[in-house]
VOGU-267408 format. One record per residue: residue in three letters; x, y, z of N, C-alpha, C, CB in turn. Coordinates in steps of 0.1 Angstrom, whole numbers, plus 5000, padded with zeros to 4 digits. Glycine has a CB too. Example, Ala and Ser with C-alpha at 12.3 -4.5 7.8 and 13.67 -1.06 7.14 Angstrom:
! VOGU-267408
  lovo    nX    nY    nZ   caX   caY   caZ    cX    cY    cZ   cbX   cbY   cbZ
   ALA  5132  4943  5078  5123  4955  5078  5132  4967  5078  5113  4955  5090
   SER  5128  4978  5071  5137  4989  5071  5129  5000  5079  5141  4994  5057
//
This chain:
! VOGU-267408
  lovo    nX    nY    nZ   caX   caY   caZ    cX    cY    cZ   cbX   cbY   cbZ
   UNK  0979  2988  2976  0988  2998  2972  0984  3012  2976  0990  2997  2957
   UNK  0967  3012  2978  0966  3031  2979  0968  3027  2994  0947  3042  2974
   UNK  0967  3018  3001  0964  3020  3016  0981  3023  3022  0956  3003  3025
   UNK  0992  3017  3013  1007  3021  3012  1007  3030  3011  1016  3017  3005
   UNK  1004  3038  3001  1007  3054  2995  1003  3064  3008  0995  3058  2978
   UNK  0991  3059  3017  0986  3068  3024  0994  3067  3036  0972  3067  3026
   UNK  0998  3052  3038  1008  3054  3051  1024  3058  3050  1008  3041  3057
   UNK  1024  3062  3039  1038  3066  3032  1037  3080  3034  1039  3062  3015
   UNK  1025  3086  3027  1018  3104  3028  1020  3104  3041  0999  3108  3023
   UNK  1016  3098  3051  1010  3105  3069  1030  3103  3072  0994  3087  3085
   UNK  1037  3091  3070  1049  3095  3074  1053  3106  3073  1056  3089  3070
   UNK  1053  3106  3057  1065  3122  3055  1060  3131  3060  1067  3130  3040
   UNK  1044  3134  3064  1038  3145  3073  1047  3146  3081  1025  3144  3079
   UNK  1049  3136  3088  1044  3137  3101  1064  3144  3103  1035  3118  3111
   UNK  1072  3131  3099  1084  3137  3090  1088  3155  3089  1078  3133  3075
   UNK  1080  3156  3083  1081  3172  3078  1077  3180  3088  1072  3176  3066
   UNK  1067  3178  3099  1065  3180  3112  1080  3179  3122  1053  3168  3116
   UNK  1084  3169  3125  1096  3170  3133  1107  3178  3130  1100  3158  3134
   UNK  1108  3176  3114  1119  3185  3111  1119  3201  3113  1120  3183  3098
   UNK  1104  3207  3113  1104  3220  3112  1102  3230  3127  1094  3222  3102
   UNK  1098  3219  3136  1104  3219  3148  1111  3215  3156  1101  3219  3152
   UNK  1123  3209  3148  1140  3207  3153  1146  3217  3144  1147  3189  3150
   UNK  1144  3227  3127  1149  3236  3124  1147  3246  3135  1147  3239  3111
   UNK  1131  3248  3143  1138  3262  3148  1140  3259  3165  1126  3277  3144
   UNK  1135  3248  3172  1143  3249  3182  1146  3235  3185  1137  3256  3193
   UNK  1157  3230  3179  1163  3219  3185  1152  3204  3188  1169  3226  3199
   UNK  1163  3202  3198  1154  3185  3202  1148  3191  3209  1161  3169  3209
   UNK  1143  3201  3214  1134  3211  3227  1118  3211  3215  1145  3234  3232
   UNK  1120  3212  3201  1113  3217  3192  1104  3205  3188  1121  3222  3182
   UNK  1116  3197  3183  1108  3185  3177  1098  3185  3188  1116  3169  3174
   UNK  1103  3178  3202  1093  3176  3214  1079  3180  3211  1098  3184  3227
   UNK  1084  3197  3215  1074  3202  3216  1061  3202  3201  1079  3215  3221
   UNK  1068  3200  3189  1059  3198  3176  1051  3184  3178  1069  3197  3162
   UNK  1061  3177  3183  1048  3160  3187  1040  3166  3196  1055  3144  3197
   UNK  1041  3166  3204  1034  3170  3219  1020  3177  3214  1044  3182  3230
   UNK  1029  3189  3207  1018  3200  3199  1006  3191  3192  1027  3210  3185
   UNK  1011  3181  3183  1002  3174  3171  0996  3166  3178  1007  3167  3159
   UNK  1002  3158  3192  0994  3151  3194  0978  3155  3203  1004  3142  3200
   UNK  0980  3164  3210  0969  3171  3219  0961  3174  3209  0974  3183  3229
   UNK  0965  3180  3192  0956  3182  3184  0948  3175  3176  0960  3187  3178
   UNK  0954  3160  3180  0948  3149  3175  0940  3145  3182  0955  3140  3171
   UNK  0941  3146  3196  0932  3140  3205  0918  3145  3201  0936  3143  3220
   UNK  0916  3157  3203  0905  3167  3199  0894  3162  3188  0912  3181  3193
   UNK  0909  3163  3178  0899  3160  3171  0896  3145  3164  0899  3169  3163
   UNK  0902  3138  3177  0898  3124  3171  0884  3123  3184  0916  3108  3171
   UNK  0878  3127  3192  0868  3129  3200  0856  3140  3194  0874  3135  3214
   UNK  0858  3150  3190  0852  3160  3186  0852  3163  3174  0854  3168  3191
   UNK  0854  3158  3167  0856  3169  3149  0845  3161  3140  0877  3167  3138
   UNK  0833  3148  3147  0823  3144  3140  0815  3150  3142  0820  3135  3141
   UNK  0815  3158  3156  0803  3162  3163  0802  3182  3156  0806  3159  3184
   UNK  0817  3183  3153  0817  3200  3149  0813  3199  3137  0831  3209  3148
   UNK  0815  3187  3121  0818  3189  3112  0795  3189  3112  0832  3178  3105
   UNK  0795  3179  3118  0779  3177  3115  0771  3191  3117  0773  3166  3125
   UNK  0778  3198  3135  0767  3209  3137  0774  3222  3129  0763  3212  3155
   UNK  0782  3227  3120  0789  3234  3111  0778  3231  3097  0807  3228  3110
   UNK  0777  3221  3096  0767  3221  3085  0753  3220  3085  0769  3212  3079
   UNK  0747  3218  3093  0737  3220  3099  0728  3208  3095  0732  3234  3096
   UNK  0737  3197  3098  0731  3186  3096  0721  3181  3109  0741  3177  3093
   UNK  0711  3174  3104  0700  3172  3116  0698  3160  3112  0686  3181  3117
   UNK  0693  3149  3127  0690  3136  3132  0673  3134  3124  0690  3136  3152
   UNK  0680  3122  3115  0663  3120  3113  0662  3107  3116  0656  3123  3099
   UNK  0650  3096  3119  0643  3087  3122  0639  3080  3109  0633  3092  3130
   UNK  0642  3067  3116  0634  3059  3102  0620  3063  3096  0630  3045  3105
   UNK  0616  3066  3105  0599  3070  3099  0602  3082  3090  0585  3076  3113
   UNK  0608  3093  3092  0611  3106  3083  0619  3100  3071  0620  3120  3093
   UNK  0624  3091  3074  0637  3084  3058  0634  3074  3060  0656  3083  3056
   UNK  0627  3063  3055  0625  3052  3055  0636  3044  3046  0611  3051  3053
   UNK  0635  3051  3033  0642  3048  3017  0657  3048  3027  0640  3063  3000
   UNK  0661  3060  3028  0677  3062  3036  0679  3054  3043  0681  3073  3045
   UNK  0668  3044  3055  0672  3038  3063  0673  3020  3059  0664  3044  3074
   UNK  0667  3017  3047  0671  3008  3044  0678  3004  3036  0665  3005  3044
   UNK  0682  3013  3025  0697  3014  3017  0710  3009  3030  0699  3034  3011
   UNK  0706  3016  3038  0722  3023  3051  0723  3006  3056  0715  3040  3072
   UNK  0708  3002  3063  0707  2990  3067  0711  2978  3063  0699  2990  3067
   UNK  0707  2978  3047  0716  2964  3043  0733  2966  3036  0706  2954  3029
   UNK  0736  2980  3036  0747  2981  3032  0752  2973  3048  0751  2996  3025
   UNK  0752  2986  3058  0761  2986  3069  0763  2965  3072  0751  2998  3083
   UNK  0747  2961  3069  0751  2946  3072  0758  2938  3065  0742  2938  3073
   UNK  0759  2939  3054  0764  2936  3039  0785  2936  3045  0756  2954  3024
   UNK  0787  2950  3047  0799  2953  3051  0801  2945  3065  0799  2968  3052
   UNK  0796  2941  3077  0793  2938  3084  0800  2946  3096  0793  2927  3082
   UNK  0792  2964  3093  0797  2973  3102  0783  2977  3113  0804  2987  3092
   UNK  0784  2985  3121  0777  2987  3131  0761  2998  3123  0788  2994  3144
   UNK  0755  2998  3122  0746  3010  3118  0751  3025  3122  0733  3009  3125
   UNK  0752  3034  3112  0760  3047  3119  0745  3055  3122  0774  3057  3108
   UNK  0746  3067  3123  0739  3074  3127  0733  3087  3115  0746  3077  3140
   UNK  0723  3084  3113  0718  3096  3100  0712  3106  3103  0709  3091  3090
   UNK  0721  3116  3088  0714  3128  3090  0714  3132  3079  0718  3138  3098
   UNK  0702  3144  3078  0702  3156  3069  0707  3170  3069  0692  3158  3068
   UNK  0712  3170  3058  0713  3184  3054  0707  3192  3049  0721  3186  3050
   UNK  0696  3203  3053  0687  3208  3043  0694  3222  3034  0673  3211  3051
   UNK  0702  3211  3026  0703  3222  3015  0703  3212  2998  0721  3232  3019
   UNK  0698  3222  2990  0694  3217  2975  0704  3209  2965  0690  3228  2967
   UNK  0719  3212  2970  0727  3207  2957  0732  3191  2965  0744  3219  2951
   UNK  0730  3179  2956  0733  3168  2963  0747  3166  2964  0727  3158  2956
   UNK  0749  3158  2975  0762  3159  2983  0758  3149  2996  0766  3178  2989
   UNK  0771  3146  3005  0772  3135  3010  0782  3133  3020  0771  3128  3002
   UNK  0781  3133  3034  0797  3128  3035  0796  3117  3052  0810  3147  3038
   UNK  0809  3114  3053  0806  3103  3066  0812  3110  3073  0811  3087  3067
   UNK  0815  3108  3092  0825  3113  3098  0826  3108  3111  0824  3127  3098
   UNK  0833  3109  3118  0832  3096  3131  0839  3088  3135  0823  3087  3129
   UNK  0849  3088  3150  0864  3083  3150  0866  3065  3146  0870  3086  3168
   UNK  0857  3060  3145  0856  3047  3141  0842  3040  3137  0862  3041  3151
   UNK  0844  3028  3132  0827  3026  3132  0817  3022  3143  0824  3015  3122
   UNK  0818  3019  3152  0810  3023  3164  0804  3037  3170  0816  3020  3171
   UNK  0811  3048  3163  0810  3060  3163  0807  3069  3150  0822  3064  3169
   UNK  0804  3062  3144  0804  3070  3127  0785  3077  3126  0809  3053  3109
   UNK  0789  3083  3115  0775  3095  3110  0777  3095  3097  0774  3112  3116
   UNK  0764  3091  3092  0768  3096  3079  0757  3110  3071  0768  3082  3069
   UNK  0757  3119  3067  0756  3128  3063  0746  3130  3051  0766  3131  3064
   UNK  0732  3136  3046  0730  3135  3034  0724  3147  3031  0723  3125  3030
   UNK  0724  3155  3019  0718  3165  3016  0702  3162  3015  0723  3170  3003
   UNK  0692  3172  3010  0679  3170  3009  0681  3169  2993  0670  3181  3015
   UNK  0692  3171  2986  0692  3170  2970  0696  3160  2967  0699  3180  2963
   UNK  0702  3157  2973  0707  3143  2972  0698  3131  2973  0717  3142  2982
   UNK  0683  3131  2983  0672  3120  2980  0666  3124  2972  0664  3114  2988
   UNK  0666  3139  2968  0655  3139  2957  0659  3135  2944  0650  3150  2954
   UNK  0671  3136  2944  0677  3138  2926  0681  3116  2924  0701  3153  2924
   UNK  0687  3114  2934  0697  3100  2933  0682  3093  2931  0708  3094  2950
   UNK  0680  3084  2922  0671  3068  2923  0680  3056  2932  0670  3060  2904
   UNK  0673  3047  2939  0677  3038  2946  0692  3031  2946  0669  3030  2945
   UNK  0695  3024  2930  0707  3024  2927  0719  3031  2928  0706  3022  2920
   UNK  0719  3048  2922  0723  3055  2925  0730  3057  2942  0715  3062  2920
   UNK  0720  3058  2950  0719  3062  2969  0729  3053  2971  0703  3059  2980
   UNK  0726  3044  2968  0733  3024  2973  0746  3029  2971  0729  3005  2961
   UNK  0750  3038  2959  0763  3035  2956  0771  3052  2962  0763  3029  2937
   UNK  0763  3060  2964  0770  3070  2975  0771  3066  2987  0764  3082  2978
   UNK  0757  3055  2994  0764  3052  3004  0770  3041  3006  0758  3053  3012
   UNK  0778  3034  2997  0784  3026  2997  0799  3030  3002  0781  3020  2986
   UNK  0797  3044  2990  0811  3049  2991  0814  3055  3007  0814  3061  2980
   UNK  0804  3059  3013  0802  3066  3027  0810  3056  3036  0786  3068  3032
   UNK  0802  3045  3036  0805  3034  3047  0821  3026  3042  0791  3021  3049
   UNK  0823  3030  3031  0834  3025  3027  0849  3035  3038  0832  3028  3008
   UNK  0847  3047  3037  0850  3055  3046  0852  3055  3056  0845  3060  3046
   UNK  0840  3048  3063  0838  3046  3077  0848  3030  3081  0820  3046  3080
   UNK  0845  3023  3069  0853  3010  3074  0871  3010  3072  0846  2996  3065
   UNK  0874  3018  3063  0888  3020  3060  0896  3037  3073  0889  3022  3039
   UNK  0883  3036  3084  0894  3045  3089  0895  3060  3085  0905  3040  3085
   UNK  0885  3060  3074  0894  3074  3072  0891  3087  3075  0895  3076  3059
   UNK  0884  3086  3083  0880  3100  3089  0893  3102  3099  0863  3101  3097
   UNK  0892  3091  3107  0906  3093  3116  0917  3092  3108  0908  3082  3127
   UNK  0924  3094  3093  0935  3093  3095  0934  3111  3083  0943  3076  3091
   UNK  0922  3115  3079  0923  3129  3073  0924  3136  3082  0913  3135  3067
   UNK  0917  3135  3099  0921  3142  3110  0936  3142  3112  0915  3136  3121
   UNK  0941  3134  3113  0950  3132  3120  0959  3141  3106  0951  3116  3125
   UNK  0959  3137  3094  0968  3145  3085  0962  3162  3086  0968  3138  3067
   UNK  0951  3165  3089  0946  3174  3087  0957  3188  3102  0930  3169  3088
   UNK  0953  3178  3115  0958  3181  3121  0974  3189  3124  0954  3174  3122
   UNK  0979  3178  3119  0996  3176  3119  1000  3188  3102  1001  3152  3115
   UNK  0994  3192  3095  0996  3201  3084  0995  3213  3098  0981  3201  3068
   UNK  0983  3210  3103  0977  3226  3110  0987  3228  3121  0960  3226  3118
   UNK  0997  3216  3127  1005  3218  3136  1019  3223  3132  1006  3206  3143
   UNK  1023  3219  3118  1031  3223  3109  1030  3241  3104  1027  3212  3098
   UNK  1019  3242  3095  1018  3257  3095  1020  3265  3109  1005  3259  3089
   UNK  1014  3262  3122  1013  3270  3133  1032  3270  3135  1002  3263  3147
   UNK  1040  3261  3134  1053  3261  3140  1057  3268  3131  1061  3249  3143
   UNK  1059  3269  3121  1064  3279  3109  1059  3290  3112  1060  3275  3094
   UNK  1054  3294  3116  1043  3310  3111  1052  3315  3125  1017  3309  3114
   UNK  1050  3309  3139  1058  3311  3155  1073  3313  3150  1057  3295  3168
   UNK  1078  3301  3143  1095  3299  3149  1096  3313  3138  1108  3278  3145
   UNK  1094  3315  3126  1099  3327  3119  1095  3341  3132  1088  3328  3102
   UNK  1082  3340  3134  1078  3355  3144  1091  3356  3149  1066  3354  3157
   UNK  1094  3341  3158  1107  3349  3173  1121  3344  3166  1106  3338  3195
   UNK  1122  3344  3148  1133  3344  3145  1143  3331  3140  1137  3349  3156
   UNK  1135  3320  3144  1138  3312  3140  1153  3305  3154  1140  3318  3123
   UNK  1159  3294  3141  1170  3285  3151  1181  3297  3153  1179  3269  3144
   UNK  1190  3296  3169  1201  3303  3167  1214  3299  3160  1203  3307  3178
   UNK  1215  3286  3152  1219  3279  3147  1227  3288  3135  1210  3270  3144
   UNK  1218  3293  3129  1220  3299  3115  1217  3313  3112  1212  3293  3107
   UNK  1228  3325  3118  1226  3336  3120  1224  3341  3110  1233  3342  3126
   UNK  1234  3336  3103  1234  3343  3086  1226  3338  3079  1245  3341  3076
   UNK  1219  3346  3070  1204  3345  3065  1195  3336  3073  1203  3339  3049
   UNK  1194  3342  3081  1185  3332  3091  1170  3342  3088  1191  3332  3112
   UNK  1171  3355  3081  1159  3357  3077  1152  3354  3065  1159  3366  3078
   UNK  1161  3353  3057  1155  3344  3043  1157  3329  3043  1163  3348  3029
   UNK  1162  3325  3054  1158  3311  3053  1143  3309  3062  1171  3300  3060
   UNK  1140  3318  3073  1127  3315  3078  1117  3321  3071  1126  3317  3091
   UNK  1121  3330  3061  1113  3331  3053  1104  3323  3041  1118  3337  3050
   UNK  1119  3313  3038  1114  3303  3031  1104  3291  3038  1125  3297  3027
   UNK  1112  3295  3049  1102  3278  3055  1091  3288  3059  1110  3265  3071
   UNK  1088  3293  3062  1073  3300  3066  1060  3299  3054  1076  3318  3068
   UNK  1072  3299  3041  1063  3297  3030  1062  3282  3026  1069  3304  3018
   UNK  1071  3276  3024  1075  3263  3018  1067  3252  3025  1091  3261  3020
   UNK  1068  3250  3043  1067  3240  3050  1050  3244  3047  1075  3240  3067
   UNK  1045  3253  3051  1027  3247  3052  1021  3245  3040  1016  3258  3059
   UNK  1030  3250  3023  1029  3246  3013  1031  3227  3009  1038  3254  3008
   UNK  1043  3229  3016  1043  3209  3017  1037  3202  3023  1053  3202  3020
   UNK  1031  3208  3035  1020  3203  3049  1007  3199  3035  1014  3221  3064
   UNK  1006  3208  3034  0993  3209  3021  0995  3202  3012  0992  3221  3014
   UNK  1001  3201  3004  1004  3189  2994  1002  3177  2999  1016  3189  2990
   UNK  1009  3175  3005  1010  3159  3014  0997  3159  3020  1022  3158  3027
   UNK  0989  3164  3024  0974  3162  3033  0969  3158  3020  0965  3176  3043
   UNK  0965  3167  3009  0956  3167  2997  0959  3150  2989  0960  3181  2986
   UNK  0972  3147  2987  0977  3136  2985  0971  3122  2992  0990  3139  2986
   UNK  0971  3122  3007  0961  3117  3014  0949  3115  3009  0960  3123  3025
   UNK  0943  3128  3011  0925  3131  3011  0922  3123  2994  0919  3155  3010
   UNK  0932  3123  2981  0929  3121  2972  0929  3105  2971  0936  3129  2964
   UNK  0936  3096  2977  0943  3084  2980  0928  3077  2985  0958  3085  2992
   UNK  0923  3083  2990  0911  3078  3002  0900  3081  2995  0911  3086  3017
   UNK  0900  3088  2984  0887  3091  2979  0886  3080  2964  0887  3109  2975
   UNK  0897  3077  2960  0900  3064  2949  0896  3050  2954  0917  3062  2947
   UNK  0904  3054  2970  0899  3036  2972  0883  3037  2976  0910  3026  2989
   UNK  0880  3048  2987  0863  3042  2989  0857  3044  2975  0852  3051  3000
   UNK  0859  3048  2963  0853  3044  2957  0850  3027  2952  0857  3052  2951
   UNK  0863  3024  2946  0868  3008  2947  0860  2997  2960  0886  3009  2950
   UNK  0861  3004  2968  0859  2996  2979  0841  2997  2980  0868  3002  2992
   UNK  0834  3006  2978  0822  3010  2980  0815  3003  2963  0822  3029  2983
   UNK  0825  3003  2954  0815  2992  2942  0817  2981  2946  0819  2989  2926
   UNK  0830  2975  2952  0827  2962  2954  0815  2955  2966  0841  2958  2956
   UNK  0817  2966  2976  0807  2964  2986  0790  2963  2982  0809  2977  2996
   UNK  0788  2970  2971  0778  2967  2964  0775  2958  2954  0775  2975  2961
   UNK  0786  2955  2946  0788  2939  2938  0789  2949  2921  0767  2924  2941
   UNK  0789  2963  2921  0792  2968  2908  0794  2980  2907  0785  2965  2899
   UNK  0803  2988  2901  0800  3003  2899  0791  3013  2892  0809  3005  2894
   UNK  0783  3004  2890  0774  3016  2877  0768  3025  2884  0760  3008  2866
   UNK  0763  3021  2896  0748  3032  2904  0763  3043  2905  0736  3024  2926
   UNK  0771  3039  2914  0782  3052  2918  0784  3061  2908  0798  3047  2921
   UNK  0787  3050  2895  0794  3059  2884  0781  3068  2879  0801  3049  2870
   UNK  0771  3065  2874  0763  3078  2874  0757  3085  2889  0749  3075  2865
   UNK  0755  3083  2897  0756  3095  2909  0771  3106  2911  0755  3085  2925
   UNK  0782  3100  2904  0792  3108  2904  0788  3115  2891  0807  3101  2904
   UNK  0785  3111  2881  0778  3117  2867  0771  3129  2876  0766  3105  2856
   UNK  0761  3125  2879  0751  3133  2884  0753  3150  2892  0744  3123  2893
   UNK  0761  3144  2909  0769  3151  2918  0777  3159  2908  0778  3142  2928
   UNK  0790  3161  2897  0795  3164  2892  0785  3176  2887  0800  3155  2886
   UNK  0777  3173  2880  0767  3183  2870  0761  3194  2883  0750  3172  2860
   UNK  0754  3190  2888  0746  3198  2899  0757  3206  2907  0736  3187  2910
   UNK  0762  3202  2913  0777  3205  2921  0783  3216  2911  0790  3190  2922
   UNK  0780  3217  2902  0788  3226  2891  0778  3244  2895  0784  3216  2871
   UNK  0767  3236  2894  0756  3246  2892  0749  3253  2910  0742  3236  2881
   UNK  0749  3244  2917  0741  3248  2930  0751  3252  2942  0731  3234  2937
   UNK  0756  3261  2950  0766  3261  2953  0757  3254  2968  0774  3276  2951
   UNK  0769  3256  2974  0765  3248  2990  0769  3260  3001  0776  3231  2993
   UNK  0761  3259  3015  0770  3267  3023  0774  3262  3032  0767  3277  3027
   UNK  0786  3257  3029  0796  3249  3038  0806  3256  3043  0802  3238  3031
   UNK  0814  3253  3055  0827  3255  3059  0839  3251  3054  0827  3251  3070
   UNK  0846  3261  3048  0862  3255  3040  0865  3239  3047  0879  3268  3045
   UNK  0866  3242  3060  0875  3233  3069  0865  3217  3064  0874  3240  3089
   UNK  0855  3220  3063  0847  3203  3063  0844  3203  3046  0829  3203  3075
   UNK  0847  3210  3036  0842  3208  3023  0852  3195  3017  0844  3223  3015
   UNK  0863  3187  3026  0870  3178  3021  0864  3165  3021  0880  3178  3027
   UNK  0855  3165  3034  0845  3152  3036  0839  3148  3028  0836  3152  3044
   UNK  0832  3158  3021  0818  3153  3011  0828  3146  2999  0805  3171  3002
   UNK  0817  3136  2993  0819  3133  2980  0826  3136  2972  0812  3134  2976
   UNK  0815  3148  2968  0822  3155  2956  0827  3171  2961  0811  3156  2941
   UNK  0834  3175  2961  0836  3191  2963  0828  3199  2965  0840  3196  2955
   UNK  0817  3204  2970  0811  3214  2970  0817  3230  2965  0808  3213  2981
   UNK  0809  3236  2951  0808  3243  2947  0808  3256  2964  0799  3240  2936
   UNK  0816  3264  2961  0821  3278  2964  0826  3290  2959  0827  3277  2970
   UNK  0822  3301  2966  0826  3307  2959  0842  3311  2960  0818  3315  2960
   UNK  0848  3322  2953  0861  3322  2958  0873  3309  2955  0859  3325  2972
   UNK  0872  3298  2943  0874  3287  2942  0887  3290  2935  0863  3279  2937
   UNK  0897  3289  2935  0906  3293  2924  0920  3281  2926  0910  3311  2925
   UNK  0926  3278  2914  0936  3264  2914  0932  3253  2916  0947  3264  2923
   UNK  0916  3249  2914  0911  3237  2918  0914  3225  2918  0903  3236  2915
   UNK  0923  3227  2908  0928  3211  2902  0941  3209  2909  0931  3208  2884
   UNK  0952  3222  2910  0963  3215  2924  0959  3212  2936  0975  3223  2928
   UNK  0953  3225  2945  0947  3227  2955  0933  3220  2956  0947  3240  2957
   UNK  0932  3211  2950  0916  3202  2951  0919  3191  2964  0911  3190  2933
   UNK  0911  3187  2974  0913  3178  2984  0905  3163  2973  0905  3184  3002
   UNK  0898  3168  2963  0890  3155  2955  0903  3152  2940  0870  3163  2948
   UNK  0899  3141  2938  0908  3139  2929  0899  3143  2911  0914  3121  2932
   UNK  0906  3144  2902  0893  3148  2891  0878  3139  2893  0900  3145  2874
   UNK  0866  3144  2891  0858  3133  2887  0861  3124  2875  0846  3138  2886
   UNK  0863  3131  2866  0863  3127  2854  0877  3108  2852  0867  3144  2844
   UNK  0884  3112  2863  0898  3100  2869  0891  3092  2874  0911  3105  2880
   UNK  0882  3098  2884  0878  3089  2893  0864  3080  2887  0876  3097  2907
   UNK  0855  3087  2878  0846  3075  2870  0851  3065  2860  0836  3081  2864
   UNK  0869  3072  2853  0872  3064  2843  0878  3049  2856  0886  3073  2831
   UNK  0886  3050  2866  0890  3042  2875  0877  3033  2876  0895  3049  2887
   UNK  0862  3037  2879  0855  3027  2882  0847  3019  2869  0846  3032  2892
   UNK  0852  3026  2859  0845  3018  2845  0858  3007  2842  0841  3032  2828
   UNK  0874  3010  2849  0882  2998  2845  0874  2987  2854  0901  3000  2848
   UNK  0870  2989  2861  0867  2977  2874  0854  2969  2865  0860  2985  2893
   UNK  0849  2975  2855  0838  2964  2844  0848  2955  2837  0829  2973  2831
   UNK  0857  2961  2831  0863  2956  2821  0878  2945  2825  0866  2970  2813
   UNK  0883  2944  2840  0889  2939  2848  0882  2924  2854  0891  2950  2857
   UNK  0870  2927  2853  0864  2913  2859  0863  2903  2846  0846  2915  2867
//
């Protein structure tokens, strides 16, 4: 059902995409809005593992430097029966986590320095459960891809208002591109977050079962929650959707509509039904 909801979300994107470049130029528009999203997708279905990692200043470490990390990663990735991704650190204090990588032959997964110090073994198993959970359902390529198509959406809105919009509609053709200048990258937005939130439910689900229970996840989300509250991180807006849990920032305001994470507090009650379900 969430994997419906998400391919239901990327339609109407994509949807809401065509329409807002056939309102301002025709079947010349739509064209050019695919065309537009798709060259944007290419990018960053090649490159947006490799920006999101060196944006954070994540760095390559070796089994010998993580031994603990590298055999958590190890029998999960076999367990799942995915390829080994590629690990790194982040040296910063508030624990946090994220994967990224157009498929699993190509994936990375990501870890703070606060994150091995604070997590016990159980705990780790079950962030990176949720990581590779990520990596096996796709979803880095399909937040790109919504991420994208929002960003191809706001850019056509922001243009077709500049030169005026369709000649279709002379009359109020300024307060209607007014609206859509506002409206369309408002609904771009909604609909992506609706995604990002969809994807963050199931790797959870999918990342207890990959480990055989929820408890380690559910207190490392306990945990992430508390610290995350208190340590801020210095991340890039654009990649703060990846991680786990949200990274604390400053400047944070409407968190709960505008959140790309769904509440914690939803998302640990969701994995305590999965005790009580078996």
């Amino acid at each position: 059902m969430k994997i419906f909801r998400t391919g239901f979300l990327l339609i109407a994107l994509s949807m809401l995409l065509v329409w807002v470049g056939g309102r301002y130029g025709g079947p010349n528009g739509m064209t050019l809005a695919l065309v537009f999203a798709v060259l944007i997708n290419g990018f960053a279905y090649f490159f947006s593992d490799k920006i999101a990692l060196m944006s954070n200043g994540a760095q390559p470490v070796t089994r010998e430097q993580m031994p603990r990390l590298y055999a958590v990663m190890e029998r999960l990735a076999g367990k799942a029966n995915l390829p080994m991704p590629k690990l790194y650190v982040i040296p910063q204090a508030a624990p946090n986590a994220f994967a990224t990588g157009r498929n699993p032959s190509h994936a990375s997964v990501a870890v703070t320095q606060g994150l091995m110090q604070l997590m016990d073994d159980e705990e780790l198993e079950g962030v990176i459960a949720h990581e590779l959970s990520h990596v096996r359902n796709y979803d880095i390529l399909t937040s790109s891809i919504a991420a994208t198509v929002a960003g191809a959406i706001t850019w056509i809105a922001c243009m077709g208002s500049w030169f005026g919009g369709s000649r279709d509609d002379e009359r109020g053709g300024g307060i209607s591109g007014l609206l859509m200048l506002i409206a369309a990258p408002i609904a771009a937005m909604l609909i992506q977050l609706g995604i990002s939130r969809q994807r963050e439910y199931a790797a959870d689900e999918t990342g207890a079962r990959m480990v055989g229970h929820p408890y380690g996840l559910i207190r490392a989300l306990e945990k992430l929650g508390a610290y995350n509250k208190r340590i801020p991180m210095d991340v890039p807006p654009a990649t703060s959707a990846l991680f786990i849990v949200k990274p604390l920032s400053a400047g944070g305001v409407f968190t709960g509509l505008f959140s790309t994470h769904p509440p914690l507090e939803e998302r640990i009650a969701a994995l305590r039904s999965m005790t009580t379900s078996r």
